[in-house]
N, C-alpha and C positions, 0 to 999 in steps of 0.2 A: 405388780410385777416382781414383788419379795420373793414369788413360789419358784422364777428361774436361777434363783441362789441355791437351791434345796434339789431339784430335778435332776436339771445337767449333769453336777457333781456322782447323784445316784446312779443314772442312765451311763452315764462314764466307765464307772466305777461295774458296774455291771457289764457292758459291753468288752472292758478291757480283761475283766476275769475269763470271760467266754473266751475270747480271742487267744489269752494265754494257756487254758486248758488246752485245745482243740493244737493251738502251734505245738506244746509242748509234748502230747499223744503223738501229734506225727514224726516230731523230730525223735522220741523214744526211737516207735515204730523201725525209722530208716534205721537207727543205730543197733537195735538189735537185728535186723534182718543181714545187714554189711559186717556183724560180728563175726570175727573169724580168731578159732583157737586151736593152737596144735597137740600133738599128744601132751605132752608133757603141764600144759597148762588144766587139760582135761581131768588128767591125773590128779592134780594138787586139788580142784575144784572137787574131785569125786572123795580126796581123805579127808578134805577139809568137814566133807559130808558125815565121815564115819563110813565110807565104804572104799573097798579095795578088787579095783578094776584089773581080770585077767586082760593080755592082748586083743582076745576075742570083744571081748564087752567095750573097750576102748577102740575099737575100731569099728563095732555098731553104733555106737556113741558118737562118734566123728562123722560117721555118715549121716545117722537123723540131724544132725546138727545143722549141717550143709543142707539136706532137703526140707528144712523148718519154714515154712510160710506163715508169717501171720495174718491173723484174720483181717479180714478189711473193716468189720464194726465188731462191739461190743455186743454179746449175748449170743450169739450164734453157733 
């Protein structure tokens, strides 16, 4: 009965990794989907880039941002 000192621990230790990937994908997920940034945060994000957004391009930018869905799984 030595071998349930060694398993448990394993099968645990495996179980709880899975558990926390899969929670911690979804919780990503909700938080980037409920992301919300205004111009001006858009702004700094695009110089921080090296690029310099007309009003035009910052207001296409605002709107894919708003209609962004993510994917439901990986690879698709």
């Amino acid at each position: 009965m030595a071998w349930y000192n060694w398993v448990i621990p394993i099968v645990t230790l495996i179980i709880g990794l899975a558990g926390g990937f899969f929670g911690g994908t979804y919780y990503l997920r909700k938080q980037v989907e409920n992301m919300q940034m205004d111009d001006k945060q858009l702004q700094a994000m695009a110089r921080s880039m090296g690029v310099n957004l007309n009003q035009k391009q910052l207001k296409q930018m605002s709107r894919n941002m708003k209609n962004m869905k993510m994917p439901k799984k990986f690879g698709k």
